[in-house]
C-alpha positions as CSV (number, residue, x, y, z in Angstrom):
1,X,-258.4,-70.1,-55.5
2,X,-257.7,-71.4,-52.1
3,X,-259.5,-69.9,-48.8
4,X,-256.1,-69.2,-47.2
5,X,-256.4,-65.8,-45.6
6,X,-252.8,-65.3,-46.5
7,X,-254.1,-65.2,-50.2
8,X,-256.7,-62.7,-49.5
9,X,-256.0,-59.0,-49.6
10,X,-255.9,-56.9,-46.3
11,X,-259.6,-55.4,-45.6
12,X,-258.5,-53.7,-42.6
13,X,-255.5,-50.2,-43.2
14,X,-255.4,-48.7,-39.8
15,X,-255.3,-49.9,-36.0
16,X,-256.1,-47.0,-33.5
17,X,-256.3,-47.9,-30.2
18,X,-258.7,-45.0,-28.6
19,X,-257.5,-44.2,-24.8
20,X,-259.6,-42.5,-22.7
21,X,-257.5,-40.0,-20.5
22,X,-258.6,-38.2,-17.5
23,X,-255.7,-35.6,-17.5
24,X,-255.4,-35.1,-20.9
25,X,-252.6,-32.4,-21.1
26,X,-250.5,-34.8,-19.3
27,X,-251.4,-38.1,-21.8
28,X,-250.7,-35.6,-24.8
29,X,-247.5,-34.4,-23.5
30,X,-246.8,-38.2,-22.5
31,X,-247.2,-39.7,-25.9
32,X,-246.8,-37.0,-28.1
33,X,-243.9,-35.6,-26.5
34,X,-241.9,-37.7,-24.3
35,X,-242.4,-41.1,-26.3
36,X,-242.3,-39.2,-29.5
37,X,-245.9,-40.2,-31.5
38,X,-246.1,-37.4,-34.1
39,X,-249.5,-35.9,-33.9
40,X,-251.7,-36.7,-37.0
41,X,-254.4,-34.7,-37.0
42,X,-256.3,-32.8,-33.3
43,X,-259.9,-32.4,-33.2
44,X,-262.1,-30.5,-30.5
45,X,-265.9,-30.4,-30.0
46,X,-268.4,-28.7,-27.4
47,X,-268.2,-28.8,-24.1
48,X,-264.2,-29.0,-24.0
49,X,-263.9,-32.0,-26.0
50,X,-261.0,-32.7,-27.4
51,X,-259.0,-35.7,-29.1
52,X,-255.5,-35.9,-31.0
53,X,-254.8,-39.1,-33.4
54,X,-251.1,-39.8,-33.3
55,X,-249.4,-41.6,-35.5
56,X,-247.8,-45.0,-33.7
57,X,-246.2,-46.4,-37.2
58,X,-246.9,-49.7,-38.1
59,X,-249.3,-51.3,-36.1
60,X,-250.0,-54.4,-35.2
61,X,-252.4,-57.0,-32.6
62,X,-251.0,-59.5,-30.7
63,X,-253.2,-62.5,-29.1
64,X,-251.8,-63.7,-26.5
65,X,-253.4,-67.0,-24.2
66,X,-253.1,-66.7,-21.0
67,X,-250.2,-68.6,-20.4
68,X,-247.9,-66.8,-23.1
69,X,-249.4,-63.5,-20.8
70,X,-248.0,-65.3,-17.6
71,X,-245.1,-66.2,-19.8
72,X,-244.3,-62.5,-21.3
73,X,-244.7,-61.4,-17.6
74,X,-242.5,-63.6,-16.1
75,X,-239.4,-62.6,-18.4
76,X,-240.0,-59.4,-18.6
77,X,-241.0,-58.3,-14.5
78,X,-240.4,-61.4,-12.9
79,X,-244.2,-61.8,-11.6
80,X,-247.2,-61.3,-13.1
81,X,-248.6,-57.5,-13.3
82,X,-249.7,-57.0,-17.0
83,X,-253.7,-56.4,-17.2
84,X,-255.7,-57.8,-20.1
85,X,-254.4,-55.3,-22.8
86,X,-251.2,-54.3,-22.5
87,X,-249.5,-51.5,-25.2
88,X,-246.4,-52.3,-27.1
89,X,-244.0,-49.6,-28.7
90,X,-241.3,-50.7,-31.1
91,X,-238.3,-48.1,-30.3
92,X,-234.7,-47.6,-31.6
93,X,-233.2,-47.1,-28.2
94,X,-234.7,-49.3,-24.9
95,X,-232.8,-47.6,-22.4
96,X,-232.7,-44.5,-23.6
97,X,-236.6,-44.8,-24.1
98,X,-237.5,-45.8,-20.8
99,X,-235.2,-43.5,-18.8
100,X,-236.9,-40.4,-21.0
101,X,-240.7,-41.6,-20.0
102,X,-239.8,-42.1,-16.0
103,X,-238.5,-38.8,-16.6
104,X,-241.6,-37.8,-17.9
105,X,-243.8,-39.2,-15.4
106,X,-243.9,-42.8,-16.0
107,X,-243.4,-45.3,-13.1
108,X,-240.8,-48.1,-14.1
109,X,-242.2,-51.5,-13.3
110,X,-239.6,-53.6,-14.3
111,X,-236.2,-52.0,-16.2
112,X,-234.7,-53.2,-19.6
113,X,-234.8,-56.7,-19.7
114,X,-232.8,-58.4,-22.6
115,X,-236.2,-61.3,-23.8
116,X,-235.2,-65.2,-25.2
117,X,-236.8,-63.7,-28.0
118,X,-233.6,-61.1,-28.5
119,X,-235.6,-57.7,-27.6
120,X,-234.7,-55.4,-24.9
121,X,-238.1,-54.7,-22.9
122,X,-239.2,-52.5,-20.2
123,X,-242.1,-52.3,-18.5
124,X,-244.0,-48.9,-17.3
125,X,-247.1,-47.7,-16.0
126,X,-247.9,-44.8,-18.5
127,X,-250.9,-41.8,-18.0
128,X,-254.4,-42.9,-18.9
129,X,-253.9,-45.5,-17.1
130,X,-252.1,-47.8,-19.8
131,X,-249.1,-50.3,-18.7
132,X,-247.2,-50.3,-21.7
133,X,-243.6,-51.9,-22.6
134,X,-240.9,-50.2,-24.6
135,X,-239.3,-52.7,-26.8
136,X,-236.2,-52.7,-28.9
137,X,-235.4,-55.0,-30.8
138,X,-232.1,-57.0,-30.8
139,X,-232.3,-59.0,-33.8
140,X,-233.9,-59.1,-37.3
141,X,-236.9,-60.7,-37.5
142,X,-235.1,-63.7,-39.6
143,X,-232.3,-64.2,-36.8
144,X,-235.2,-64.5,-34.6
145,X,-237.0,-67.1,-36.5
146,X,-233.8,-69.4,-35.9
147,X,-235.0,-69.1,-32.1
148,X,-236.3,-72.3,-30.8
149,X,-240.1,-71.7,-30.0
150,X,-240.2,-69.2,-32.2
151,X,-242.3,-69.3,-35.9
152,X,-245.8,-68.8,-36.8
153,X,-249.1,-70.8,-36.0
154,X,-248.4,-72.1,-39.3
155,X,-245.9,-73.7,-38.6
156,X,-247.6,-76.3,-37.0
């Protein structure tokens, strides 16, 4: 047996990413709603709290350094705007996406940008405070591999 972690089974089954929201109504209706997250499951407690779990799909971290932030910013705005954590949401239609979320209260920061790495991203300031980008992407994940700069930390 090797101590490759890719050899290992997976110890962790679920990502949730817990947002704080001061208007809540408007982050539910946000998410749930106008970006389309079904709601999993909605739990309330005393003294009016409440939370709703909705289901993102697949989820998955990505660690960026500093300069792949600066990097990610600069193709996708043009300057650099993106906080420390920034959200990600896989969707089937870019445009259509990010016109239905300004529409829904979200300021555009920078509009669907076609990526070198073949994904159509836009940038948005979303309630609860979260700067997100909508992506789409243009490519299977084995066109994109074909990309120069782009593999795994594995690769060497």
């Amino acid at each position: 047996m090797t101590d490759d972690p890719t050899d290992r089974p997976p110890t962790v089954r679920q990502l949730r990413l817990v947002v704080e929201a001061e208007d809540y109504d408007a982050a539910v209706a946000f998410f749930r709603d106008a970006l389309g997250l079904p709601e999993q499951a909605a739990y309330s407690g005393g003294d009016g709290a409440r939370v709703v779990i909705l289901d993102a799909g697949r989820a998955t971290l990505e660690i960026a350094n500093p300069a792949q932030r600066r990097l990610i910013d600069e193709v996708e705005v043009g300057r650099q705007v993106a906080p420390r954590i920034r959200v990600a949401f896989e969707v089937d239609d870019g445009r259509a996406v990010t016109d239905r979320l300004v529409a829904a209260g979200a300021r555009e920061v920078a509009p669907p940008t076609v990526t070198p790495w073949q994904s159509l991203n836009a940038r948005l300031d979303a309630p609860a405070g979260l700067h997100i980008t909508v992506f789409e992407e243009l490519r299977t994940l084995d066109e994109r591999a074909t990309l120069d700069g782009f593999g795994t930390d594995r690769d060497g």
